[in-house]
Each structure stands twice: as C-alpha cells, then as structure tokens.
C-alpha positions, 0 to 999 in steps of 0.5 A, spaced: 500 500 500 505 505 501 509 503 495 503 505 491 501 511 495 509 513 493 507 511 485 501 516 486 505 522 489 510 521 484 506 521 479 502 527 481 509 531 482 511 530 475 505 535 474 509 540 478 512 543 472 507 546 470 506 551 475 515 551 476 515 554 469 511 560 472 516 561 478 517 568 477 510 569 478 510 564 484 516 568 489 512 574 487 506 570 489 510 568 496 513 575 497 505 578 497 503 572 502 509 574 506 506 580 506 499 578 508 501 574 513 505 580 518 499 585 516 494 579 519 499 580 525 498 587 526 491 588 525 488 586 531 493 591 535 488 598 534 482 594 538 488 593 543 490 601 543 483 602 543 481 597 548 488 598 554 490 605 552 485 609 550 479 607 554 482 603 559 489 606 564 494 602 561 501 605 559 504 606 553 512 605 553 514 602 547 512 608 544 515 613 549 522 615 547 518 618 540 513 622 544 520 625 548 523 626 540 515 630 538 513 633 545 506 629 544 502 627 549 498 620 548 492 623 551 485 618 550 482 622 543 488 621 540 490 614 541 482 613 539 485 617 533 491 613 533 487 606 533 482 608 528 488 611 523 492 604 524 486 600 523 484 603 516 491 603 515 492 596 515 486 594 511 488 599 506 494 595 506 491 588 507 487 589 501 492 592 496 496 585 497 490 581 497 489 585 490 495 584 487 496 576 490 489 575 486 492 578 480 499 573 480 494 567 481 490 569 476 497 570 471 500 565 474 494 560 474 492 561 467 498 560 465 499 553 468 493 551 466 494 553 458 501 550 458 497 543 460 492 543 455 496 544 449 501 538 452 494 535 453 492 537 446 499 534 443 499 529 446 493 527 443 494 528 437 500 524 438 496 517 441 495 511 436 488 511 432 486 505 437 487 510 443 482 514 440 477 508 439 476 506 445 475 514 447 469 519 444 471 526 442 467 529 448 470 525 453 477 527 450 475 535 450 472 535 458 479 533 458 482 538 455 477 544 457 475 541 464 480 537 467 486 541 465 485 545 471 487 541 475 494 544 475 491 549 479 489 546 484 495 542 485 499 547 485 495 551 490 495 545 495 503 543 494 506 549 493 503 556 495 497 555 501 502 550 505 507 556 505 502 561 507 498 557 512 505 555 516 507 562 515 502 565 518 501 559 524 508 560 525 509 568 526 502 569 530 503 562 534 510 567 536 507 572 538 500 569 541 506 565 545 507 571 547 500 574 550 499 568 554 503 561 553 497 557 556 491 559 551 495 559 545 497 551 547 490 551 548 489 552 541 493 548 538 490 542 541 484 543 535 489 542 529 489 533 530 482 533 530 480 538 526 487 532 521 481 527 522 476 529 520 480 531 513 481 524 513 475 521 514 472 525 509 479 526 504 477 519 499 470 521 499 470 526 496 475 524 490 470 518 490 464 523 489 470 528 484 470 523 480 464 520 479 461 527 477 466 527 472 466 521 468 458 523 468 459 531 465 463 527 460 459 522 458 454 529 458 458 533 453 460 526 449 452 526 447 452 533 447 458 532 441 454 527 438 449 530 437 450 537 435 454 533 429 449 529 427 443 535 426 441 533 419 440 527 421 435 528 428 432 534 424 431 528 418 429 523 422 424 527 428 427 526 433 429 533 437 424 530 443 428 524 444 435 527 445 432 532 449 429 527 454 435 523 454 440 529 456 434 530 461 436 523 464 444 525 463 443 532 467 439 529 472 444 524 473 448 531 473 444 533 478 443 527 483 451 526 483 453 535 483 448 535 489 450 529 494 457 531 493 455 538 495 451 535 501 459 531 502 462 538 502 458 541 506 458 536 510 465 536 512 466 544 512 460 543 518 465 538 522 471 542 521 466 548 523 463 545 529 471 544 532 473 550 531 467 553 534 468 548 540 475 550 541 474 557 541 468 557 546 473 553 551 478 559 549 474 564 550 472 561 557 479 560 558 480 567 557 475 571 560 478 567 566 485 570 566 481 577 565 478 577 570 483 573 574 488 580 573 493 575 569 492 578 562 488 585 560 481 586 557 485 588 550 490 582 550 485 578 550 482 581 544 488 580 540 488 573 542 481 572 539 483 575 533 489 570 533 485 564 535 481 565 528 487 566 524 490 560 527 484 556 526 484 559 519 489 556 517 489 550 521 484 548 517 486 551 510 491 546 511 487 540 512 483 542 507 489 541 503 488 534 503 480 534 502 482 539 496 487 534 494 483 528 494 478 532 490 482 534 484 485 527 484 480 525 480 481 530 474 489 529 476 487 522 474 484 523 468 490 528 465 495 522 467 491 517 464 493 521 457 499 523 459 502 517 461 497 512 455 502 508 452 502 510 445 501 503 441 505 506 436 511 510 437 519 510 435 523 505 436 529 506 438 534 508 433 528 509 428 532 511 421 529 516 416 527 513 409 530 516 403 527 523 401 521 523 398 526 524 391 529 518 392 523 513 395 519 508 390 513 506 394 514 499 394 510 496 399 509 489 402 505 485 406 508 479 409 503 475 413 500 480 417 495 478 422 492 484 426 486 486 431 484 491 435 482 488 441 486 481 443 479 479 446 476 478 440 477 475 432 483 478 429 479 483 423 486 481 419 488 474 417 494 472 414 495 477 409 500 477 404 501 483 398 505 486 394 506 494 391 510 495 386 512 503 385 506 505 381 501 500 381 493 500 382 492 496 387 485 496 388 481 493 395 474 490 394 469 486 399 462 486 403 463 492 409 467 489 415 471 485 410 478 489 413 479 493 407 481 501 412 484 497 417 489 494 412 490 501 408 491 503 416 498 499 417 501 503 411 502 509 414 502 505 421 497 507 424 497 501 427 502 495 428 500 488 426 500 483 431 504 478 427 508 479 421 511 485 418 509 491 413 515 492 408 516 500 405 522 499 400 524 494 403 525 497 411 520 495 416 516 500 418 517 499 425 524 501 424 523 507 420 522 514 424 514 515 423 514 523 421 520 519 415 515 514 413 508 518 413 511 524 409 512 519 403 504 518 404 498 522 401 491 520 403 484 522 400 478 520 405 471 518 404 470 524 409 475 530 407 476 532 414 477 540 412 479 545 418 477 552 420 483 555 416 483 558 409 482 554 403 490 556 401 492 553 408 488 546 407 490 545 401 498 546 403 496 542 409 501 537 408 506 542 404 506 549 409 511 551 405 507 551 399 507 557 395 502 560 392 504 558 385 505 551 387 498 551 391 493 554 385 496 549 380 495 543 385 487 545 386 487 546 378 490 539 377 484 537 382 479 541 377 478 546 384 481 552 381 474 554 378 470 554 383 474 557 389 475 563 385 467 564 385 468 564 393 468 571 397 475 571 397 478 566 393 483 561 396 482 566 402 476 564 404 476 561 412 473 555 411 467 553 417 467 549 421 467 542 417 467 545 411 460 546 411 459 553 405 463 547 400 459 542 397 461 534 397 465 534 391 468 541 393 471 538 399 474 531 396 477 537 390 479 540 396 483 533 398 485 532 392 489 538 391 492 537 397 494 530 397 497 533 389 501 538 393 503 533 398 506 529 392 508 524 396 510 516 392 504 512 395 497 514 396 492 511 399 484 513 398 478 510 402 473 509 398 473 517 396 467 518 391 462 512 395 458 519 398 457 523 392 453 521 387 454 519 379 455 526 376 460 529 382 463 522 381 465 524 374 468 529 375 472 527 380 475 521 376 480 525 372 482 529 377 483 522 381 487 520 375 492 525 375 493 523 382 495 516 381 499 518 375 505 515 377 504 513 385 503 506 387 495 507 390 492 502 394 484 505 393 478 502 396 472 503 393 464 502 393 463 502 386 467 497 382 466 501 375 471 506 379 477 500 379 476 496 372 484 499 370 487 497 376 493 492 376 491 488 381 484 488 385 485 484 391 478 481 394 477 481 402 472 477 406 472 477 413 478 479 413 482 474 409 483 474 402 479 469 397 481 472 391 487 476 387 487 478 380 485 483 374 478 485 372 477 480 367 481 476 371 476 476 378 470 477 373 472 470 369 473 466 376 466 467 378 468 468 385 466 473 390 468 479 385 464 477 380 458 476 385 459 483 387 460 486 381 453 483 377 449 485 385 451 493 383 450 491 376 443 489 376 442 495 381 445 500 377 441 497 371 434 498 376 436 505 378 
C-alpha cells in the first residue's frame, strides 16, 4: 500500500512543472503572502490601543522615547485617533496585497493551466488511432477544457497555501506565545482533530470528484454527438428524444453535483463545529485570566483575533488534503493521457527513409495478422501483398471485410500483431514515423477540412507551399474554378467542417492537397462512395492525375471506379479469397464477380 501511495505522489509531482515554469510569478506570489501574513499580525493591535490605552489606564512605553523626540502627549482622543488611523491603515494595506496576490494567481494560474492543455492537446494528437477508439471526442475535450485545471489546484495545495498557512501559524503562534503561553497551547490542541476529520472525509470526496466527472463527460460526449449529427435528428424527428435523454444525463448531473455538495458541506460543518468548540473553551479560558488580573481586557482581544487566524489556517491546511483528494480525480484523468502508452511510437534508433526524391513506394505485406482488441477475432488474417512503385492496387469486399484497417498499417497507424509491413524494403517499425508518413498522401471518404483558409488546407501537408505551387495543385484537382467564385478566393476561412463547400468541393479540396503533398504512395478510402454519379465524374480525372505515377492502394464502393487497376485484391472477413485483374476476378466467378453483377443489376434498376 505505501509503495503505491509513493507511485501516486510521484506521479502527481511530475505535474509540478507546470506551475515551476511560472516561478517568477510564484516568489512574487510568496513575497505578497509574506506580506499578508505580518499585516494579519498587526491588525488586531488598534482594538488593543483602543481597548488598554485609550479607554482603559494602561501605559504606553514602547512608544515613549518618540513622544520625548515630538513633545506629544498620548492623551485618550488621540490614541482613539491613533487606533482608528492604524486600523484603516492596515486594511488599506491588507487589501492592496490581497489585490495584487489575486492578480499573480490569476497570471500565474492561467498560465499553468494553458501550458497543460496544449501538452494535453499534443499529446493527443500524438496517441495511436486505437487510443482514440476506445475514447469519444467529448470525453477527450472535458479533458482538455475541464480537467486541465487541475494544475491549479495542485499547485495551490503543494506549493503556495502550505507556505502561507505555516507562515502565518508560525509568526502569530510567536507572538500569541507571547500574550499568554497557556491559551495559545490551548489552541493548538484543535489542529489533530480538526487532521481527522480531513481524513475521514479526504477519499470521499475524490470518490464523489470523480464520479461527477466521468458523468459531465459522458454529458458533453452526447452533447458532441449530437450537435454533429443535426441533419440527421432534424431528418429523422427526433429533437424530443435527445432532449429527454440529456434530461436523464443532467439529472444524473444533478443527483451526483448535489450529494457531493451535501459531502462538502458536510465536512466544512465538522471542521466548523471544532473550531467553534475550541474557541468557546478559549474564550472561557480567557475571560478567566481577565478577570483573574493575569492578562488585560485588550490582550485578550488580540488573542481572539489570533485564535481565528490560527484556526484559519489550521484548517486551510487540512483542507489541503480534502482539496487534494478532490482534484485527484481530474489529476487522474490528465495522467491517464499523459502517461497512455502510445501503441505506436519510435523505436529506438528509428532511421529516416530516403527523401521523398529518392523513395519508390514499394510496399509489402508479409503475413500480417492484426486486431484491435486481443479479446476478440483478429479483423486481419494472414495477409500477404505486394506494391510495386506505381501500381493500382485496388481493395474490394462486403463492409467489415478489413479493407481501412489494412490501408491503416501503411502509414502505421497501427502495428500488426504478427508479421511485418515492408516500405522499400525497411520495416516500418524501424523507420522514424514523421520519415515514413511524409512519403504518404491520403484522400478520405470524409475530407476532414479545418477552420483555416482554403490556401492553408490545401498546403496542409506542404506549409511551405507557395502560392504558385498551391493554385496549380487545386487546378490539377479541377478546384481552381470554383474557389475563385468564393468571397475571397483561396482566402476564404473555411467553417467549421467545411460546411459553405459542397461534397465534391471538399474531396477537390483533398485532392489538391494530397497533389501538393506529392508524396510516392497514396492511399484513398473509398473517396467518391458519398457523392453521387455526376460529382463522381468529375472527380475521376482529377483522381487520375493523382495516381499518375504513385503506387495507390484505393478502396472503393463502386467497382466501375477500379476496372484499370493492376491488381484488385478481394477481402472477406478479413482474409483474402481472391487476387487478380478485372477480367481476371470477373472470369473466376468468385466473390468479385458476385459483387460486381449485385451493383450491376442495381445500377441497371436505378
């Protein structure tokens, strides 16, 4: 059990440097905290001037030797003025401090917590494709939007309220010592209670921390999901049934919000019973001593005032604990994407390929076996090919055959589970990943476009581009025409998705962008299977241009696009049954040939 508290602590420590790169912020913060610390000190002193000096007989010999210096006499209207200029003195000097200490943590925490988010975002984009299977978008944006801030709490927790709860404790417990031993021991005797009742309730609330976490997630997944499926719920009326279901994920929200506020509120009134127990005994204690001769009415009052601030930060610094074990859960969920095992990475001493001048795009498989869980049946079975540069290598076969998940290990998207994936003649595993996936170009079912200038999209692969080189690579995709008619031509900013373009304008779009890339291989999954006969058309001669002279592996739907290819390659359930030319598959009378009279007679009825 210790070990793993040790794993724990040292994981939780790694997030320490994100707050340290901020440290110069962080002594300010320190020194303003000092600062607070000696005014707490000083505040309650006016009401002892007022109290002992200006109302009562007392004496003042501190101050003596400067009334000699001034020829003043300390009469009792002008101590009262003394103790009310000293008390608005101290306030205005407490809340300027407490101003710029709210100004350093908001720079200093905004700061943390951005610099996480953008590790949190790199790595995401870094993760495997089966990492992020297993995972939905809107689990991963409250990662990154929500739990980021977690830095904040813990730099809090570890680095600044430790220091200036043990500051102010150690400097007023000084100097209560110093009013009255025995009270102040009094005092210091709530803090192992109050220790306690921060155990008892610390792994509660990272329990209820969690769970509230998970279901928000699961909330914004389903809000995600359905914001990108609008046209599809408008089409389909089914507005009232996902509003009751985010009616049963918020009530879920809420049940789980309230008892962790229950849970909260639950803790605070223990700790806030202790301290009031303690300070009823002090206060007892004390009047006693009062009255008894042994310390004056003013001293007293100091003392109470002290009494607050040291049960102040008694219980800041438990509260340490509960608010630790509260951001645990989020913490948890940072660590698990900045400690995720990336299934795909660079092995040690990974060599570069040849510059893209130099590459042929020779492409092998040699019994390659691959799943995405071991749980379950292999989606790839004992897969065998060969591309040579600048063949048409075409994949074919029912849905679920295995046909993306074959492309997918070229680029290494995933790593097979036995076998091996040759590229001009290196195991992609031995090649640096940046190396290998510069020297491959893709054009997608969907061509995912971001919110960036119609110019940037198409030099995505290629940021170096000119404008020259990018205007002929959306000519060669038969784009140019139609990005002139847009507001600002190739500076338009693309919405999100790119919804102000047709289908066929963003596959354009893709094609361009995989021309500027002009990269040796080139892989399109099933490209024009969303757009209809006529888009598709239109499509063909740019997609010719772009496998002129590429080794392509091209997956598509309609088996009218693949007739030229040099080898279409026929899957089924992740195996392959057949392998030959058009007339050669159509001669076999196998598999293809079913397929292909289906789509015939289809075509033939439509």
């Amino acid at each position: 059990m210790k070990q793993g508290s040790k794993v724990t602590t040292h994981r939780y420590l790694s997030l320490l440097r994100y707050p340290l790169q901020q440290w110069r912020t962080l002594v300010v913060i320190l020194a303003l905290t000092a600062g607070t610390s000696a005014t707490a000190i000083l505040q309650p002193w006016p009401i002892k001037i007022l109290v002992d000096y200006a109302l009562g007989q007392a004496s003042v010999p501190p101050v003596r030797w400067l009334l000699d210096d001034f020829n003043l006499s300390l009469t009792p209207p002008l101590l009262v003025v003394i103790a009310a200029v000293s008390s608005l003195g101290l306030y205005t000097l407490g809340a300027t401090l407490d101003t710029g200490l709210n100004w350093a943590w908001s720079a200093a925490g905004q700061g943390m917590v951005y610099e996480l988010a953008e590790s949190l975002f790199y790595r995401l984009q870094r993760l495997s494709l089966l990492f992020h299977s297993q995972r939905t978008v809107g689990d991963s944006l409250s990662r990154l939007t929500g739990d980021a801030y977690c830095v904040y709490t813990l730099s809090s927790a570890l680095l600044i309220s430790p220091v200036q709860h043990l500051l102010t404790l150690a400097t007023i417990s000084i100097v209560a010592w110093n009013l009255d031993p025995s009270l102040t021991l009094l005092s210091l005797v709530v803090a192992p209670v109050m220790g306690g009742s921060a155990l008892v309730f610390g792994a509660r609330l990272k329990r209820r921390a969690r769970l509230n976490r998970e279901v928000q997630s699961r909330l914004t997944s389903f809000v995600h999901q359905t914001v990108t499926a609008i046209p599809m719920i408008q089409a389909f009326g089914r507005e009232s049934f996902n509003t009751r279901q985010f009616e049963h994920l918020g009530a879920d929200a809420v049940v789980l919000l309230q008892r962790e506020t229950l849970l909260r509120s639950t803790y605070s009134l223990a700790n806030g019973s202790i301290t009031t127990v303690g300070s009823a005994i002090v206060l007892y204690m004390g009047g006693q001593q009062v009255l008894a001769g042994a310390i004056s009415v003013g001293s007293l009052l100091v003392f109470l005032a002290y009494l607050q601030s040291i049960q102040g930060a008694f219980q800041g610094l438990f509260s340490i604990y509960g608010n630790l074990k509260s951001a645990e859960a989020h913490i948890d969920r940072v660590l698990e994407v900045l400690d995720a095992k990336d299934g795909v990475q660079d092995a040690p001493g990974a060599r570069l390929l040849p510059a893209i001048a130099g590459a042929r795009g020779h492409v092998c498989l040699e019994e390659v076996t691959f799943g995405y869980d071991p749980d379950y049946p292999p989606v790839l079975q004992d897969i065998t090919l060969e591309a040579r540069p600048g063949e048409i290598i075409a994949l074919v076969g029912p849905t679920g055959a295995g046909k993306s998940t074959l492309v997918s290990l070229i680029p290494r998207f995933f790593d097979p589970w036995q076998g091996r994936v040759l590229f001009d003649g290196v195991d992609v595993r031995d090649v640096q990943l940046k190396s290998l996936r510069s020297q491959i170009a893709l054009v997608l079912q969907e061509p995912f476009l971001l919110p960036l200038t119609i110019a940037e999209n198409i030099a995505y692969g290629r940021p170096g581009a000119s404008q020259e080189e990018i205007v002929a690579a959306a000519r060669a995709a038969n784009a140019d025409e139609f990005i002139q008619r847009l507001p600002q031509g190739y500076d338009t900013l693309i919405s999100e998705r790119g919804a102000i373009l047709s289908g066929g304008q963003k596959q354009r779009l893709a094609i361009g962008r995989a021309l500027l890339k002009d990269a040796p291989v080139l892989i399109l999954d099933e490209p024009t299977s969303a757009l209809d006969a006529r888009t598709e058309a239109m499509l063909l001669d740019a997609l010719e241009r772009l496998m002129a002279e590429r080794t392509t592996f091209i997956i598509a739907h309609r088996l009218s696009t693949i007739q030229r290819a040099d080898r279409i390659v026929v899957l089924e359930q992740g195996k392959v049954v057949e392998m030959g030319t058009h007339q050669e598959l159509l001669a076999a009378c196998g598999l293809y040939k079913h397929l292909h009279s289906l789509q015939f007679r289809e075509e033939i009825v439509r």
